[in-house]
N, C-alpha and C positions, 0 to 999 in steps of 0.2 A: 504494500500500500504506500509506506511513508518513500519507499524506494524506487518508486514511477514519478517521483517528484522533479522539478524543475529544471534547475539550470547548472550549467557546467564552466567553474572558470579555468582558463586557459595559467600556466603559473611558468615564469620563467627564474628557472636559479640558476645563478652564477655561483657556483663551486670551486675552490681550490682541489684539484686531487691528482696521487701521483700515479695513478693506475695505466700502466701501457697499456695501448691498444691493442696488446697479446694475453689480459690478461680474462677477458670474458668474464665468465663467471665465480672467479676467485676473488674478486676485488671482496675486500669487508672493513672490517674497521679498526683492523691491522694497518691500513694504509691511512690513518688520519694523521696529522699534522707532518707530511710530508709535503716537497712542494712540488708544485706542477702547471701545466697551463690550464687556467678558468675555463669550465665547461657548463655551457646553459643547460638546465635542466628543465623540460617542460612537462609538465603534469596535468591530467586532463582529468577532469569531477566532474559530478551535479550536485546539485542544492548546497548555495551558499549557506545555508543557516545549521550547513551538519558538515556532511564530508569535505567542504570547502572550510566552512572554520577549522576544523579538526587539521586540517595540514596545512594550514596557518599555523594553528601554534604546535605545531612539526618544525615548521622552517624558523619560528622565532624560537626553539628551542635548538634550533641548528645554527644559528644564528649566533648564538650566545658563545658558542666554541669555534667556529668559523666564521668570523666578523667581515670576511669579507666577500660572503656570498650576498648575490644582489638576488632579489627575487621580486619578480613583476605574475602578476593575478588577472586573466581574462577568464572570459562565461561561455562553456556550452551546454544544451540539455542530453538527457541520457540518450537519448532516441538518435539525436546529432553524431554523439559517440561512438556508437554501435554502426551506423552509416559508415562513417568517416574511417571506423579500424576494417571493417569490411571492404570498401572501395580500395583504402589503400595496401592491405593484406592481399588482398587478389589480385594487385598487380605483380607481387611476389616482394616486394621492399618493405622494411618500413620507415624507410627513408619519408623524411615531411610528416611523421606521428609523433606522439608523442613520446617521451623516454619514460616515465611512469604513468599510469591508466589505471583509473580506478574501474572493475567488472563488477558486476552484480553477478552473486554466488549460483543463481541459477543457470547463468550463460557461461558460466568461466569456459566449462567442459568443449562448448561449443566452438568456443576460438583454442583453445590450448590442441585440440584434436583435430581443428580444421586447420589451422598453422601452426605447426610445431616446431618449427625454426622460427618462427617471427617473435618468440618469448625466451627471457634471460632466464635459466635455472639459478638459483640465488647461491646453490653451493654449501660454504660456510656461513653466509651472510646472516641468517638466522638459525635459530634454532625449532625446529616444526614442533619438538616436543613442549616447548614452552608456551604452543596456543591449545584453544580447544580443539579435543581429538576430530569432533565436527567439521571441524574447518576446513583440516587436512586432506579429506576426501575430494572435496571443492578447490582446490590451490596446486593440487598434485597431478603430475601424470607418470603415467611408465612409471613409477617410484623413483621418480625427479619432483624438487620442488621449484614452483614457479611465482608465486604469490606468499604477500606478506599479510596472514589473514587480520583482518583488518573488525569492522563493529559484530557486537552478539546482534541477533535479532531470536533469543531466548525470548521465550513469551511466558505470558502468565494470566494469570484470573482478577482482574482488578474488581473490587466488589464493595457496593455500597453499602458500610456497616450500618445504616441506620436502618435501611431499608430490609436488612437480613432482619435486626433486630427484632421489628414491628413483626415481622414474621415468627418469628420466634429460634432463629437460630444466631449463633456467633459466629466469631469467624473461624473459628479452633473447628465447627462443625464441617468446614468445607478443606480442611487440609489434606485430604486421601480420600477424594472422590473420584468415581468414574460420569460418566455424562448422563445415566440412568438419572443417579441421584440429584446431578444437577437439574434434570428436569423437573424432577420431584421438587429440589427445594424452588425451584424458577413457578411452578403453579402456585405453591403455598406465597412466595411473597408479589403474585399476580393477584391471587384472592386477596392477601391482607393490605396490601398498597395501594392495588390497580396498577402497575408500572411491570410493563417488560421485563423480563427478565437478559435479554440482550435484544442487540440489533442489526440484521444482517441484510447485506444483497447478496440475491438468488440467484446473480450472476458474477458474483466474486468468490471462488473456490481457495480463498485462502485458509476457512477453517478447515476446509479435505485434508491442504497440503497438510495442517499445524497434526491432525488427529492421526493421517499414515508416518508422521515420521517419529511418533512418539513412539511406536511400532517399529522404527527402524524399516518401515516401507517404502516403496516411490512409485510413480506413473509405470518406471521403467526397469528392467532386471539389471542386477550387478554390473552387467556389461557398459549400462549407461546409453542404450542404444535401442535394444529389443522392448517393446511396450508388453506389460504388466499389466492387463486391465480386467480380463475376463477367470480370470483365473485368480487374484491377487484379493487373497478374503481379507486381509487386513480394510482391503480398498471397497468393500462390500460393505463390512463391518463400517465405515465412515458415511459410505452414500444410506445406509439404513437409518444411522445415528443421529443422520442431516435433518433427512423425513421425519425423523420422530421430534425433531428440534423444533422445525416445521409447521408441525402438525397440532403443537400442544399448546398452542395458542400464548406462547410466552416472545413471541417475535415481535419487535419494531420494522418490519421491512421498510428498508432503503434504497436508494437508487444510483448514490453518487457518494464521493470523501463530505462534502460536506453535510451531505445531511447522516450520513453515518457520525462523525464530530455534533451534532446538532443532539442525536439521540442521548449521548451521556452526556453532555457539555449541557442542555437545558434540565436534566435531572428527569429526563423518559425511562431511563433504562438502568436496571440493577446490577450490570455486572457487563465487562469489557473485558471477552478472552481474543489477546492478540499480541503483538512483539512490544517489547521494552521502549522503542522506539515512541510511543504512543503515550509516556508518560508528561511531557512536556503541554499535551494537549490535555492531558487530564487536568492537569494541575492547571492548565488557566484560567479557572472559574474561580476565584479567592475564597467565593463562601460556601463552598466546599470541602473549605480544610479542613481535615481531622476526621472528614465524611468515610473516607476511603482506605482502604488495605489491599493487599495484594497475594494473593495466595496458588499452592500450585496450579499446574493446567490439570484441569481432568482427564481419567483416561480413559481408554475405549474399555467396556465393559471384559467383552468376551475374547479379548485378545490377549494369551498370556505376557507378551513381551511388551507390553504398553506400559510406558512408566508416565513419569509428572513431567516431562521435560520433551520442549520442543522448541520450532525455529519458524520464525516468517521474515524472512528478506536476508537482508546482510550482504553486504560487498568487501571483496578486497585489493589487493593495490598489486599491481604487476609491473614488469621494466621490458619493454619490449627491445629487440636486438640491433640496435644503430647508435649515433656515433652518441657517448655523453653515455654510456649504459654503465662503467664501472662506476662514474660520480652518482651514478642514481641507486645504485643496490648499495654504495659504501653511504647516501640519507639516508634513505629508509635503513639499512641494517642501526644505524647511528640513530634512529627517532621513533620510528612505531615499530622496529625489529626488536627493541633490548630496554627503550629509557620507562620504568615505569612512575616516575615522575610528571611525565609528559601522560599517562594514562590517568594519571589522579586530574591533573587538569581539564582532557578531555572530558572525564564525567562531572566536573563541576561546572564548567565554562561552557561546553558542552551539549551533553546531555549525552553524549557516546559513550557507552560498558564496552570497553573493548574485549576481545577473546584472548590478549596477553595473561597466560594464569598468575604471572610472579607478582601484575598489579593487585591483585584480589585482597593481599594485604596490609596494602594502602590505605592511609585517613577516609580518602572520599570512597573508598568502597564501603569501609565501617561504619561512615555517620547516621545517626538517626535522622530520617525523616519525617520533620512535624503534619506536612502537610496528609502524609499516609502515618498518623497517630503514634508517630515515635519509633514506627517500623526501619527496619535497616534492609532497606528495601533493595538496594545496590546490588549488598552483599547474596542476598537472597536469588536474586540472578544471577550471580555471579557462580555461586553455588549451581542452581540450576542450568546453568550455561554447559558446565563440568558434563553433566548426565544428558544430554542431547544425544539420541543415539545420531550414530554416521551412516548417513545414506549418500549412496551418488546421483548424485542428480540429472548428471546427464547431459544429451545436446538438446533434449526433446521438451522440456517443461512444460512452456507454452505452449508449443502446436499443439500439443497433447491437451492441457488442457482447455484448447478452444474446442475442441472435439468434446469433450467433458461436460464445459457449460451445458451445452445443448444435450447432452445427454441425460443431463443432471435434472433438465425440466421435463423432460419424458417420464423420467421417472418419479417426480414430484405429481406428476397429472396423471398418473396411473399407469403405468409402464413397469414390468415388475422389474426387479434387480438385477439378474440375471441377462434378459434380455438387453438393459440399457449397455453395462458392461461389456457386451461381448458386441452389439452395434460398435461401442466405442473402439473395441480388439480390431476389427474390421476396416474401419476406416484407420485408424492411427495406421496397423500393418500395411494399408496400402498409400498414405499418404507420406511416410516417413519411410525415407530411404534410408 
């Protein structure tokens, strides 16, 4: 959701660094305060108000040891990105791209499999075991790593304590639920309130994604390639889970980001299960504080392997193969590869949890937060982040799930399970080479 957002600025750094142009992927940060000739470094985002601040204060903390890198900040949007690395990836260069690029974890697979020379393996430059195991699945190929995984999009149960209350439950009642019970409690504080118990569009399959991966399942098999649809009971288990969500008369349907923000942001709805990322919109209603907690995600009932922890979005940062590439894996190894200094800022300054695990023991991951009743709300994702099982995702996400949508309302209108599933098997296997 938060990760279809806006715009992308263009970032130019001038680097000191003494990395020969023989030294590819070794360069790390064994080569810092050597000297050498200044190399621009240009890095491509979206949304100024997240991934663009975020490597800002990357570069003002690289900044502070290398004073004399200049760095200049332009804007594209994600959509631009994806254009722009595709057009010039296809001509076979990436001569004229950018030296760092920020992917969204659902497409990483896509470009790392479709160019496989056009991306820097990082080497020594980080250390893979230092983020979440998640991540790795998404940033890796051939058991090379490519990407410096970058924000959680760990989700959670955000939930209106007052509204539980009047109902007659706490929030200690929702800490080890599956989504049965969530229903259960969603009717009771629909009778005792009248408010929703959540709010959904019926054509946004981000709760499918969040419920198969809690499962450790996906669209697509291990291979990342062959579609999972008809056969894939975890992904049955989710489309039945949907209908009964549905059907029980606890839904706000919505249409669009804003009126989905409108349904808890005006006080409609009891309870907002979705990514971390979503906490900044929570909190902008002031007379709301103290309203709200945050507790895990529920899990599919009848699936043994479904735990409390899952994922919706998250991008991370890659250095694609031309000139400027060793100055760019020895920043990043030097700023969101190792500093976790710089992580405590990103989630205050911020609002980014990153998936670095050494930050987790940081201030701002510890603090109490008043506006969620003195919860250490951070740390709790942070925690939760750790237990995200590892799926791959794949090159197919989307296609696949535009097949899905339309599946999804077949069987909301009376279409049994079975049949929509195996439509969708049919079409994916012939539309997906």
């Amino acid at each position: 959701m938060k990760k279809k957002a806006s715009a992308l600025l263009l970032a130019g750094f001038m680097l000191l660094t003494a990395c020969s142009s023989n030294s590819n992927n070794q360069a790390n940060t064994a080569n810092e305060g050597k000297t050498g000739a200044p190399k621009e470094i240009t890095v491509w985002a979206w949304d100024k108000n997240f991934n663009i601040a975020a490597m800002n204060l990357a570069k003002d903390a690289y900044v502070k040891e290398h004073p004399d890198a200049k760095i200049n900040v332009v804007e594209y949007a994600q959509d631009d990105i994806i254009q722009k690395l595709n057009t010039g990836l296809n001509s076979g260069t990436a001569s004229g791209l950018p030296n760092i690029v920020l992917i969204e974890d659902y497409r990483a697979q896509s470009f790392l499999q479709t160019y496989p020379d056009s991306f820097q393996e990082l080497g020594d430059a980080i250390k893979p075991a230092d983020f979440a195991d998640y991540k790795i699945g998404t940033t890796s190929f051939n058991g090379k790593q490519y990407g410096v995984p970058f924000d959680s999009g760990v989700v959670g149960l955000y939930v209106r304590t007052d509204y539980l209350q009047e109902a007659g439950y706490k929030v200690d009642d929702l800490q080890d639920i599956d989504w049965q019970k969530y229903i259960e409690i969603g009717k009771a504080v629909k009778a005792k309130t009248g408010k929703d118990m959540l709010t959904q569009d019926p054509n946004d399959l981000g709760l499918i994604r969040m419920m198969i991966q809690s499962a450790g399942s996906w669209y697509l098999k291990s291979d990342g390639k062959t579609p999972d649809l008809k056969d894939n009971t975890v992904l049955k288990e989710a489309f039945e889970t949907y209908k009964e969500l549905m059907n029980a008369n606890i839904v706000k349907v919505n249409s669009d980001w804003s009126s989905f923000l409108a349904g808890f942001n005006s006080g409609d709805v009891a309870s907002v299960p979705t990514g971390n990322w979503i906490t900044p919109s929570i909190k902008s209603v002031a007379d709301q504080s103290g309203k709200w907690a945050v507790v895990p995600f529920p899990k599919l009932k009848n699936v043994a392997n479904s735990v409390h922890a899952s994922n919706l979005g998250g991008s991370s940062w890659y250095v694609l193969n031309n000139d400027g590439k060793e100055a760019a894996i020895q920043f990043l190894a030097a700023t969101l590869g190792s500093d976790t200094d710089l992580y405590q800022k990103l989630v205050t300054d911020v609002g980014v949890i990153g998936t670095y695990k050494p930050a987790a023991e940081g201030k701002a991951y510890t603090a109490a937060d008043d506006y969620f009743g003195g919860q250490k709300v951070i740390s709790d994702f942070a925690k939760w982040t750790a237990e995200i099982p590892k799926v791959n995702y794949g090159m197919h996400t989307y296609a696949i799930e535009d097949i899905l949508k339309v599946e999804m309302q077949n069987f909301l209108n009376g279409t049994s399970v079975d049949k929509a599933l195996g439509d969708a098997q049919s079409q994916a296997e012939s539309q997906i080479q």
